[in-house]
SEMILUM-146091 format. One line per field, with one value per residue (C-alpha): residue in three letters; x, z, y. Coordinates in steps of 0.25 Angstrom, whole numbers, padded with zeros to 4 digits, always signed. Layout:
N
code <- c(ALA;...)
c1 <- c(X;...)
c3 <- c(Z;...)
c2 <- c(Y;...)
//
This chain:
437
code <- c(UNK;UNK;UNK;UNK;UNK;UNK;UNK;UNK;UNK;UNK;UNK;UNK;UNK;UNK;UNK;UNK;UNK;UNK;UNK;UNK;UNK;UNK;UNK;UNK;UNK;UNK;UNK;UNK;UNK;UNK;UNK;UNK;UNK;UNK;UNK;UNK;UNK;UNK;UNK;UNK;UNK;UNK;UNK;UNK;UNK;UNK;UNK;UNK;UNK;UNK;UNK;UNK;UNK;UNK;UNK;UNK;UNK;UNK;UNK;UNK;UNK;UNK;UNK;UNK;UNK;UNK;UNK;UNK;UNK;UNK;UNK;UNK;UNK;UNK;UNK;UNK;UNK;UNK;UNK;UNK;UNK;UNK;UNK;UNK;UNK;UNK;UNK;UNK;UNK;UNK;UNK;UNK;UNK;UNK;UNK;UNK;UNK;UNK;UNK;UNK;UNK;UNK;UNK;UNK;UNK;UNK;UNK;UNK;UNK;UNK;UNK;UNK;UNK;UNK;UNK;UNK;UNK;UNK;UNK;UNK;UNK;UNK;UNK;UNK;UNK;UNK;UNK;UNK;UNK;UNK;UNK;UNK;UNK;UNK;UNK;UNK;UNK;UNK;UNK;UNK;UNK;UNK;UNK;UNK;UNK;UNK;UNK;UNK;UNK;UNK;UNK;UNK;UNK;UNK;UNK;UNK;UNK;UNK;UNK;UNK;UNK;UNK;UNK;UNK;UNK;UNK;UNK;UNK;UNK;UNK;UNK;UNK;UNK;UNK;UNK;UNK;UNK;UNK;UNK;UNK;UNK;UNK;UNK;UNK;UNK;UNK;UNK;UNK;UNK;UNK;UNK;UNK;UNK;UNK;UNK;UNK;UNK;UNK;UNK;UNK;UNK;UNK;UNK;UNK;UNK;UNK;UNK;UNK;UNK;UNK;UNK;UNK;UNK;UNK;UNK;UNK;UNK;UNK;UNK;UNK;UNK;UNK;UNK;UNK;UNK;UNK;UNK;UNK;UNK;UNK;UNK;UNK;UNK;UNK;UNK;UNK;UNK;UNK;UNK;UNK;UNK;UNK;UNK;UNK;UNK;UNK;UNK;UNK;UNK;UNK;UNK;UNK;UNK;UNK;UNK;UNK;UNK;UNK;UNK;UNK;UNK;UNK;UNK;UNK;UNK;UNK;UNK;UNK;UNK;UNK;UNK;UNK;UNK;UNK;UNK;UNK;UNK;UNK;UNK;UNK;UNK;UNK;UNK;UNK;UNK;UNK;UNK;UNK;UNK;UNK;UNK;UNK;UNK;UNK;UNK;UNK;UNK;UNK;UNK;UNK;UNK;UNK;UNK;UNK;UNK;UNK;UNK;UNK;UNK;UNK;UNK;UNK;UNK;UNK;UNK;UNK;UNK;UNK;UNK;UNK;UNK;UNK;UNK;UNK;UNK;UNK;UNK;UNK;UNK;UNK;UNK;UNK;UNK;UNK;UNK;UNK;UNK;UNK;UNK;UNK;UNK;UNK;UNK;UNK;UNK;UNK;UNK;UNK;UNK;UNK;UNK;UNK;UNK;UNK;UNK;UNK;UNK;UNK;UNK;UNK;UNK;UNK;UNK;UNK;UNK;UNK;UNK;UNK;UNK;UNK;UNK;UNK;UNK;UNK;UNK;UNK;UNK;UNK;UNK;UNK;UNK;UNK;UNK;UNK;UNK;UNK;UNK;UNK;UNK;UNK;UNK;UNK;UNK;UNK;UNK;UNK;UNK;UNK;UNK;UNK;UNK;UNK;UNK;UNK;UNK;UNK;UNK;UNK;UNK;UNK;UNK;UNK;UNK;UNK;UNK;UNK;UNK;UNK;UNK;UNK;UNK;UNK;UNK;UNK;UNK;UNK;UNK;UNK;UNK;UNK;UNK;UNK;UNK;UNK;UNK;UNK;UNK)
c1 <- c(-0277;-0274;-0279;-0289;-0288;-0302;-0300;-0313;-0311;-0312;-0298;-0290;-0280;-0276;-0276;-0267;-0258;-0257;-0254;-0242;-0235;-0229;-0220;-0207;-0203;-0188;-0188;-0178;-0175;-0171;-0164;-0158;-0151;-0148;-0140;-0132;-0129;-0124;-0115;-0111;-0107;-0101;-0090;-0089;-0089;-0088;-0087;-0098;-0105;-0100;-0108;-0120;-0120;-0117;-0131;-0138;-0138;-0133;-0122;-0113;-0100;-0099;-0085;-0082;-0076;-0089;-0095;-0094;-0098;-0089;-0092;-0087;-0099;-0108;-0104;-0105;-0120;-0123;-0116;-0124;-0138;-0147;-0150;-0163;-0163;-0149;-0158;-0168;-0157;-0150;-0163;-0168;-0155;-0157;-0170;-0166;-0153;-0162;-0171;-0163;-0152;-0163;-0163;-0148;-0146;-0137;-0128;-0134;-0130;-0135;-0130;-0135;-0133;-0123;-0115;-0117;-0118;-0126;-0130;-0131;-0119;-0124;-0115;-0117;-0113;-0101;-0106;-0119;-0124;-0136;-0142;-0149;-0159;-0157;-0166;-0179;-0176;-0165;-0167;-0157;-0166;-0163;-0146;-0152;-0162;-0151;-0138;-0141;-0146;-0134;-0125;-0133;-0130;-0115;-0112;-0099;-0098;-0111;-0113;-0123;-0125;-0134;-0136;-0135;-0143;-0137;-0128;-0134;-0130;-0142;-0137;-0144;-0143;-0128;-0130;-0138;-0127;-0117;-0128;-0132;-0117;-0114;-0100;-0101;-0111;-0109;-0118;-0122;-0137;-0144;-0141;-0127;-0125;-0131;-0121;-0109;-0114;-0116;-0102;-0093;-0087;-0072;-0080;-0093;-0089;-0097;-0107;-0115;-0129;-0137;-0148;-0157;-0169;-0167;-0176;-0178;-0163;-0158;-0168;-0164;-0150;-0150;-0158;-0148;-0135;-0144;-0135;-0121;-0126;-0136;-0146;-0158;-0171;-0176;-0182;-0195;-0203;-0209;-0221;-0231;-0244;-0253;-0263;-0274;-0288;-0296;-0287;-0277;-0274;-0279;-0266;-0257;-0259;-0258;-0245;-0239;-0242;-0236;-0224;-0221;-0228;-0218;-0204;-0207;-0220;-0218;-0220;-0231;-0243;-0253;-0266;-0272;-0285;-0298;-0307;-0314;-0314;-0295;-0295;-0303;-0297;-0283;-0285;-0290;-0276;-0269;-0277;-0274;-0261;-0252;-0252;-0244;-0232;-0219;-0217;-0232;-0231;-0223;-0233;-0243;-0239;-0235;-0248;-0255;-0248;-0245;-0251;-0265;-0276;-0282;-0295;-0293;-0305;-0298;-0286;-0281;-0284;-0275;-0264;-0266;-0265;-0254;-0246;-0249;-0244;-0230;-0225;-0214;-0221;-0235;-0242;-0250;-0259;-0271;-0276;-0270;-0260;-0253;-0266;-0263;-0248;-0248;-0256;-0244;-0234;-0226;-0220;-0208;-0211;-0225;-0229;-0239;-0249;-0251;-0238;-0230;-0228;-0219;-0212;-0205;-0201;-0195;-0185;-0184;-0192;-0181;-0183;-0175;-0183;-0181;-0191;-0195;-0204;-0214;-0219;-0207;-0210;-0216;-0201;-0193;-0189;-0185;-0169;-0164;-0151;-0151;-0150;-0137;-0134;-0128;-0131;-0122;-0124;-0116;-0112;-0104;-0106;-0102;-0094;-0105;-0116;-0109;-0112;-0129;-0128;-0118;-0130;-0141;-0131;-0125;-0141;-0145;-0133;-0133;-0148;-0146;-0134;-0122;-0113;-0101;-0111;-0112;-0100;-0096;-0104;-0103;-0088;-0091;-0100;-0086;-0081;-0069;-0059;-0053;-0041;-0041;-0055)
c3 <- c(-0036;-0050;-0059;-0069;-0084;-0094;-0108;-0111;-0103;-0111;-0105;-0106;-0114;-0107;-0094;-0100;-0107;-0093;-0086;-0097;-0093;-0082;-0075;-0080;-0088;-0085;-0079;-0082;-0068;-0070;-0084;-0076;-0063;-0074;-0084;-0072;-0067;-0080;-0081;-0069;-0073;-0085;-0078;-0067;-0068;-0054;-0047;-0050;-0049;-0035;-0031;-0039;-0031;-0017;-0021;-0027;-0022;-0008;-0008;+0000;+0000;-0015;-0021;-0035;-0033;-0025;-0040;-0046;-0036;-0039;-0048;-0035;-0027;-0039;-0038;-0024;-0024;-0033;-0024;-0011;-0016;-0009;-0017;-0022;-0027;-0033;-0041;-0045;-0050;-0058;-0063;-0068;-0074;-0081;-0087;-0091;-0099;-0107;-0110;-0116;-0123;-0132;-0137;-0141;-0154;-0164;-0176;-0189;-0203;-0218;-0231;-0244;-0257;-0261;-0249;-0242;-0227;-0216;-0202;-0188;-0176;-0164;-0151;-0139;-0130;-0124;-0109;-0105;-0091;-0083;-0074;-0062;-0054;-0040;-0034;-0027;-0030;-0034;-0046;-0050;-0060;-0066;-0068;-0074;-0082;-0089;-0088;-0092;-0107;-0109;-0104;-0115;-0125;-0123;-0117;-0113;-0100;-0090;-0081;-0071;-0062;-0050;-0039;-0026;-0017;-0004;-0007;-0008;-0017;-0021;-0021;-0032;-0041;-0039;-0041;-0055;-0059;-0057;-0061;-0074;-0077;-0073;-0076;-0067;-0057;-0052;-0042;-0049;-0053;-0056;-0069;-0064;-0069;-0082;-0083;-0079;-0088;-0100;-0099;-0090;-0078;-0071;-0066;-0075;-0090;-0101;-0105;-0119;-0115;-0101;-0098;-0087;-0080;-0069;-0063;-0071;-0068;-0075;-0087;-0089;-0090;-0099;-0109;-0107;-0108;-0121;-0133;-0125;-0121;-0126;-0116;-0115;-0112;-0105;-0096;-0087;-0073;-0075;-0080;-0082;-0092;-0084;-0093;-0086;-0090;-0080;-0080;-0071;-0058;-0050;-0041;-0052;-0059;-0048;-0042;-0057;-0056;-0043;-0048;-0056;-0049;-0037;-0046;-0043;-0044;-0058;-0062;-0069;-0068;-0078;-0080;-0092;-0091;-0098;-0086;-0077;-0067;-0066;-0065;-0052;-0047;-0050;-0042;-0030;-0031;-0032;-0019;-0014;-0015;-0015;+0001;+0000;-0008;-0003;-0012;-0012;-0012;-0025;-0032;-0027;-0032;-0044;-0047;-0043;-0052;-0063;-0063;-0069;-0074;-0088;-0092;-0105;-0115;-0119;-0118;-0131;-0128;-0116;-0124;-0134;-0119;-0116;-0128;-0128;-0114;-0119;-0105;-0099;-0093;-0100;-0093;-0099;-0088;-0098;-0101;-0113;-0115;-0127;-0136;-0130;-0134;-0149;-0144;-0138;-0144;-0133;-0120;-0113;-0107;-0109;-0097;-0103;-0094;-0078;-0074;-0083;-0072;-0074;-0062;-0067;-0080;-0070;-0065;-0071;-0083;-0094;-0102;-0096;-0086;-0093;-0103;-0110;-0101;-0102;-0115;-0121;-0125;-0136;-0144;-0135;-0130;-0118;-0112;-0120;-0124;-0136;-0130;-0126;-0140;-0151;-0167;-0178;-0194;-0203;-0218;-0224;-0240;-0250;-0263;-0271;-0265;-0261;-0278;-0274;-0260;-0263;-0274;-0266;-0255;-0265;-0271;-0256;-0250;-0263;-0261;-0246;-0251;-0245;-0255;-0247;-0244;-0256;-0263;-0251;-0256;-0272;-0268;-0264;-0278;-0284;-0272;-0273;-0265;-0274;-0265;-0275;-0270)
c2 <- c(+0333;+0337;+0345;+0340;+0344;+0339;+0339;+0342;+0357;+0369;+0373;+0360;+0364;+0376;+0368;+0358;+0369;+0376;+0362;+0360;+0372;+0370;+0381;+0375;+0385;+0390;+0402;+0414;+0413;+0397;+0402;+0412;+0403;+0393;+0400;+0407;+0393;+0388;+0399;+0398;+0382;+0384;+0399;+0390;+0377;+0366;+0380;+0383;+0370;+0368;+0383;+0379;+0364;+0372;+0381;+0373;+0358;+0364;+0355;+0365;+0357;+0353;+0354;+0353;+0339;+0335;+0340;+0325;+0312;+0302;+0289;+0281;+0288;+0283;+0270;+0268;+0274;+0262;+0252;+0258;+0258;+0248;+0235;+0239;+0252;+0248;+0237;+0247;+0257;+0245;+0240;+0253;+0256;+0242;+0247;+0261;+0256;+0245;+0255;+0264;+0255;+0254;+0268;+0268;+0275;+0268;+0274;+0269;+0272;+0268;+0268;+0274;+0267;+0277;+0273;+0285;+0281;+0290;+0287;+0292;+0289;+0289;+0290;+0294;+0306;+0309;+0316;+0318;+0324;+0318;+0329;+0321;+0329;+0329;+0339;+0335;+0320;+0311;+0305;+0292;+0287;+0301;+0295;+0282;+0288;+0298;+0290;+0277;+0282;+0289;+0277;+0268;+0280;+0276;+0290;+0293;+0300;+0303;+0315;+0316;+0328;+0327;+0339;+0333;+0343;+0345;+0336;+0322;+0312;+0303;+0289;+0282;+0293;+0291;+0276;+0279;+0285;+0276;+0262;+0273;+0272;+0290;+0294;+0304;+0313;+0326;+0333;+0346;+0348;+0361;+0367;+0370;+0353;+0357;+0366;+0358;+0347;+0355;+0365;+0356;+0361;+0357;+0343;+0341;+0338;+0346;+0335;+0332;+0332;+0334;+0328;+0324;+0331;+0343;+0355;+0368;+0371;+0360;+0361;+0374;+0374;+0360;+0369;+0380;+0372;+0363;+0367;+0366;+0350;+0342;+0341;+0329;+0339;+0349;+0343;+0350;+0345;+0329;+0325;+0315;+0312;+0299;+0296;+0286;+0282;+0274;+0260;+0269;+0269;+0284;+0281;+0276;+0288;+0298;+0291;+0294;+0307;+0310;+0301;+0313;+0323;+0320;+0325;+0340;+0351;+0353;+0338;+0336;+0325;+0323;+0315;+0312;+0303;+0302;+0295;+0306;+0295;+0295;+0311;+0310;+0297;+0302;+0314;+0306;+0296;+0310;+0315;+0301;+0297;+0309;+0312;+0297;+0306;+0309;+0322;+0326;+0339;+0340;+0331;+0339;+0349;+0346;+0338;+0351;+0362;+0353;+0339;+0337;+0327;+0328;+0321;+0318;+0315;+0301;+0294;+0299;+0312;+0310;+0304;+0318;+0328;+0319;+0322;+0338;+0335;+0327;+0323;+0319;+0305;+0299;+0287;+0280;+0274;+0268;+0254;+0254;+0263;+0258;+0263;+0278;+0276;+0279;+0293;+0299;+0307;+0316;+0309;+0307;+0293;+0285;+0277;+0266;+0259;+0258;+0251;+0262;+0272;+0286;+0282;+0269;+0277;+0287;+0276;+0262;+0259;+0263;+0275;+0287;+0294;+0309;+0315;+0325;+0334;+0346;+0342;+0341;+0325;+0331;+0331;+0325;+0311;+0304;+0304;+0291;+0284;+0296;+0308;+0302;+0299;+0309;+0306;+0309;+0309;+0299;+0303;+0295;+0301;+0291;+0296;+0289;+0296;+0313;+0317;+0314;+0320;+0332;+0336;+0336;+0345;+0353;+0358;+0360;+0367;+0377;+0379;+0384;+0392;+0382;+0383;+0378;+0365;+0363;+0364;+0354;+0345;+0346;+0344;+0330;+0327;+0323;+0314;+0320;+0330;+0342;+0348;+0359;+0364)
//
């Protein structure tokens, strides 16, 4: 059973402050076995990948040319997949590219009467690296859900790392790569493929940006590398905001909590209702259906240490908990969810109505799969076509319009004491070159 938050309790808002503060903070020991790692990396390159892989993934035999799995494996991973999960693959592929086509950012530029032109290029970038988790699941949608963006951003060249523990290979991650359009996979993970992605090594070419979800490991060192690559988000354990009044489902609900429950023990499983009457009858579907789990015992445990439900005083008081909360994931499982809609500000992803389950979002329904977490949806956005995409600043100064826009830099560069800025620009008042100067 969860724990039941009221609104109305004299201690709500501590309660709530304690449930929000997770233990996912990074350690100093964490820091510590990252930052060696990464050092490591960058003295010793595919050596030191090799060693890292051997302790880490278990893969006792790996070689510094077994580092890279060749695009024909790829390929022929696509071409051995049974008919129908190759059609579930194409066809989520399908819907995560027309999704996102639409966000493509376009150069654009105007003119001023003056014939001064400005404006904004927009081109993509030149290398990025996927990091694909591969730990206590394998996660294909993952590739789809990373690559497919940055293909419809036009970049030039994409990296996927991937640990392979003990050795394995998952077969339709290796299809996703090759259907999502993957230049080439390596099978490093941990923070040692941060590493390798971020200062190159003999095999992994340095990459522009790395982004992708990961454990603590890999969090931690994209936010140490951040600075030497541009990295997507620091992304924490997954999360979920269900907010139901009495038209829902108790099953419904509890299966969509246990859809993200299931990912590891720190996911965390909110809900947020305003009916007495769902508080009890979730916690009976909870007590109900989850013996019928595969992974039980992590949902368990995660909807014990971290999951809650929180009787709300009304709907839009539930929409207000929901946006102290900003979650990664918000459902919005009411009969009428559109009038909630304009009440929330901060989430990843919003779910609306019954049929609108997480779980689809997580796979097929378009929108990149990878969001802002641990209340970070407060300033940040989902992955999309643009973080694949670099903006540049056009001037174009015409000879009619420098004399107005060299004063007004001239008065502002002498009033912050830039002299050389502003003699640059008084030079440009008479629209002519003096060699003498």
């Amino acid at each position: 059973m969860l724990t039941v938050l009221d609104q109305t309790h004299p201690l709500f808002d501590q309660k709530l402050k304690e449930l929000l503060h997770r233990s996912e903070a990074l350690s100093h020991s964490v820091d510590e076995v990252v930052r060696n790692i990464i050092d490591q990396v960058r003295e010793e390159g595919d050596k030191a990948l090799v060693e890292l892989t051997q302790r880490f993934d278990g893969v006792d035999a790996c070689t510094v040319e077994q580092l890279e799995i060749p695009n024909e494996e790829l390929g022929a991973s696509l071409l051995s997949l049974n008919p129908i999960s190759r059609e579930a693959l194409e066809s989520a592929a399908h819907r995560i590219r027309e999704y996102h086509q639409q966000e493509v950012l376009q150069s654009w530029q105007f003119s001023q009467p003056d014939g001064t032109i400005l404006g904004q290029r927009v081109t993509p970038l030149d290398r990025v690296g996927l990091y694909v988790p591969g730990g206590k699941a394998a996660y294909p949608s993952s590739v789809l859900m990373t690559a497919i963006p940055a293909k419809v951003a036009g970049v030039k060249e994409i990296i996927v790392t991937v640990p392979t523990l003990g050795g394995q290979i998952n077969q339709m991650v290796l299809a996703a790569a090759a259907l999502a359009g993957v230049d080439r996979v390596f099978r490093v993970g941990g923070a040692q493929a941060i590493a390798a992605l971020a200062y190159g090594t003999e095999t992994i070419p340095r990459v522009d940006k790395i982004v992708g979800p990961g454990n603590i490991y890999v969090a931690t060192a994209k936010k140490m590398v951040f600075g030497k690559v541009g990295i997507d988000m620091i992304a924490g354990p997954s999360e979920v905001v269900v907010i139901c009044d009495e038209s829902a489902s108790p099953d419904w609900v509890a299966m969509d909590l246990f859809a993200q429950a299931e990912h590891d023990e720190l996911a965390q499983a909110i809900a947020i209702t305003d009916s007495p009457h769902m508080v009890k009858a979730i916690n009976q579907s909870i007590t109900k259906l989850l013996p019928t789990m595969e992974r039980k015992e992590i949902i368990e445990k995660a909807l014990s240490e971290q999951g809650a439900i929180i009787l709300a005083e009304s709907l839009q008081a539930a929409a207000e908990l929901s946006d102290r909360i900003a979650p990664e994931h918000l459902e919005l499982m009411v009969s009428e969810p559109r009038k909630i809609l304009p009440s929330i500000t901060h989430a990843g992803a919003i779910f609306l109505g019954k049929h609108s389950a997480e779980s689809l979002g997580d796979y097929c329904a378009g929108p990149s799969h990878v969001l802002p977490t641990s209340g970070t949806a407060r300033f940040s956005s989902p992955l999309g076509v643009y973080d694949y995409q670099k903006r540049s600043s056009v001037i174009e100064i015409s000879a009619a319009g420098v004399g107005e826009i060299a004063s007004i830099a001239s008065i502002l560069a002498r009033s912050e004491g830039l002299t050389a800025h502003a003699r640059s620009a008084e030079y440009r008042k008479t629209a002519q070159w003096n060699p003498s100067e």
